[in-house]
C-alpha positions as CSV (number, residue, x, y, z in Angstrom):
1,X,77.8,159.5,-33.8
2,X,74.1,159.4,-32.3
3,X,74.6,155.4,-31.3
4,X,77.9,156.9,-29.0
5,X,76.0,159.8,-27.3
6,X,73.4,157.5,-26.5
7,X,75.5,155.2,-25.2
8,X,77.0,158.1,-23.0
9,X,74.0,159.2,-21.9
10,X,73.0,155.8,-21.2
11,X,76.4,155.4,-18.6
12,X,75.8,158.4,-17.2
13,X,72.0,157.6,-16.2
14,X,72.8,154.6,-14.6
15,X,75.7,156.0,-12.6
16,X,73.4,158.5,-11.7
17,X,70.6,155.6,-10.3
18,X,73.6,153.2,-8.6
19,X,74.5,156.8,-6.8
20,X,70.9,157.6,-5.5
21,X,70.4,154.2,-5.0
22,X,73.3,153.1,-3.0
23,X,73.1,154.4,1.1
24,X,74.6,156.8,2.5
25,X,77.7,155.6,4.4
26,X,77.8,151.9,2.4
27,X,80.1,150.9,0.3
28,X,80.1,148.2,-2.6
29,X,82.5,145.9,-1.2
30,X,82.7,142.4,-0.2
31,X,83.6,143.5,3.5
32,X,82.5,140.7,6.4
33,X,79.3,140.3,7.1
34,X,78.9,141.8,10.5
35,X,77.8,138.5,12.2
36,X,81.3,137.2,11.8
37,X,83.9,138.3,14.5
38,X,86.4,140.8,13.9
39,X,89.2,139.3,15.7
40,X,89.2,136.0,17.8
41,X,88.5,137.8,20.9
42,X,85.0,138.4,20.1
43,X,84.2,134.4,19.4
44,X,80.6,133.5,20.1
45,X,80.1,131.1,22.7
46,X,83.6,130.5,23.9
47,X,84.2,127.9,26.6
48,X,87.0,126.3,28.1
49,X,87.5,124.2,25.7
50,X,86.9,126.1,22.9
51,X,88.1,129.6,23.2
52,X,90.0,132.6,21.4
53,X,94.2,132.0,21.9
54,X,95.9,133.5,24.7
55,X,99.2,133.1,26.6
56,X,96.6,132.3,29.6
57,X,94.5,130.0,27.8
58,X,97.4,127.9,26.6
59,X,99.0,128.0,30.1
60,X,95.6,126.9,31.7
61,X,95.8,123.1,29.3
62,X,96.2,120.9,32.2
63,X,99.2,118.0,31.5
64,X,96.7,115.4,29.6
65,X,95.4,118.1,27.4
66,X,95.5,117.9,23.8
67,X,95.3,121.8,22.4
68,X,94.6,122.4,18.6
69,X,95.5,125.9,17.9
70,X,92.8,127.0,14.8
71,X,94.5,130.3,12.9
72,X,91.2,131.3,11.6
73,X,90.5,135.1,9.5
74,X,86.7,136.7,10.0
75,X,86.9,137.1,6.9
76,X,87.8,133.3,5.8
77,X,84.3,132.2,4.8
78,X,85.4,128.1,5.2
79,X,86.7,129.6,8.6
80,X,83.5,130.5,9.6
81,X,81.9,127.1,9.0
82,X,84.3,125.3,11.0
83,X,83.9,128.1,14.0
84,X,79.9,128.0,13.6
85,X,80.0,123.9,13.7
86,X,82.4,124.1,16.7
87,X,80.4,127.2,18.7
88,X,77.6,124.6,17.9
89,X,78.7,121.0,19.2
90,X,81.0,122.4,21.7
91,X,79.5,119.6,24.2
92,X,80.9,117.2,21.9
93,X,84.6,118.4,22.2
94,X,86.3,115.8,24.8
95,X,87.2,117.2,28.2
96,X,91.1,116.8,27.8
97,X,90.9,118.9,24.5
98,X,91.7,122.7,23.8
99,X,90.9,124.2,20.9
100,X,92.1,127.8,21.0
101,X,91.3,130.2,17.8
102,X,94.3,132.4,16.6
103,X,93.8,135.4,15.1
104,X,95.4,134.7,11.4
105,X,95.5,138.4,10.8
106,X,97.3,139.6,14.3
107,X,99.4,136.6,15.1
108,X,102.2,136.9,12.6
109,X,105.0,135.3,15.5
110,X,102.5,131.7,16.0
111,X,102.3,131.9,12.2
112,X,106.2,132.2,11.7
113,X,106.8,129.9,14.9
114,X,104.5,126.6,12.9
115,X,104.7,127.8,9.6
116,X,101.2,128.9,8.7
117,X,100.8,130.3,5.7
118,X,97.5,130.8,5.1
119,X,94.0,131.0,7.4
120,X,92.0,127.9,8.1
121,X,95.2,125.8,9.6
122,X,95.0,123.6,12.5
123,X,98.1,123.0,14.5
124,X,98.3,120.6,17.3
125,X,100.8,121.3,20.0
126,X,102.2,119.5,22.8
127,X,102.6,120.8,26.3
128,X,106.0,122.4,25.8
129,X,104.4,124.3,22.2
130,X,106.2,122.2,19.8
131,X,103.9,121.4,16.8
132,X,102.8,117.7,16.5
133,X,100.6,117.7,13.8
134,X,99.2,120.6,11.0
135,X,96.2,120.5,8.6
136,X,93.8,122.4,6.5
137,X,90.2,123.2,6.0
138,X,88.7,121.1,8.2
139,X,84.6,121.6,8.1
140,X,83.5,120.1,11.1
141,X,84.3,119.7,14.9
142,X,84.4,115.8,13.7
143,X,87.1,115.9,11.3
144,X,89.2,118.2,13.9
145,X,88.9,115.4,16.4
146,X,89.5,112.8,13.8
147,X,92.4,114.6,12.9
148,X,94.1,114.7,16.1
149,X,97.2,112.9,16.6
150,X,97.0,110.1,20.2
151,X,100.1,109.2,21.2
């Protein structure tokens, strides 16, 4: 009987220190870290040929363009490495080729429309949005253009 009120007593203190401990306002979750976007409108160091999807941005591939739609999640942590290597070598994407980042979590008609079923999938399009080629987890800038279908 004494072991089991110690061992109460012993729950209860440390519930008691993980309360005072813990900040106000935070909670004990494994929510995104706040340096990753919340949607793919807030992409770091978007360019023209790297940017967040759009009806615009799709409509603004010129005729020799290759675009490679990337349904990426902020809170896909293999998304996040192939968004930071991207954001990073953007000079090295070629000037005929689009890659435009779709919002996994908000984009449930592209997902339907190429059969995405989970985040981190790359889906080459042609210029009339039919789907050419699909693939998964992809880590660098390099695989995505090694990846990409020439006709």
């Amino acid at each position: 009987m004494r072991l089991l009120l110690i061992g109460i007593i012993v729950a209860v203190l440390a519930a008691v220190v993980a309360i005072v401990a813990l900040p106000r306002g935070a909670e004990p979750s494994a929510a995104p870290s706040s340096s990753a976007p919340s949607s793919a409108a807030e992409l770091a160091g978007s360019s023209e040929r790297y940017q967040p999807y759009s009806e615009q941005a799709l409509a603004a591939a010129g005729p020799d363009d290759t675009v490679v739609l990337f349904f990426s999640a902020a809170w896909c942590s293999t998304c996040k490495v192939l968004r930071d290597d991207i954001a990073a070598n953007q000079q090295s994407i070629p000037d005929d080729v689009r890659i435009l980042v779709v919002d996994y979590d908000d984009s449930t008609d592209l997902k339907q429309q190429y059969g995405v079923v989970r985040q981190h999938t790359l889906v080459q399009i042609d210029l009339d949005g039919a789907g050419i080629a699909r693939w998964e987890l992809s880590r660098s800038l390099d695989e995505v253009l090694a990846t990409i279908v020439t006709e």
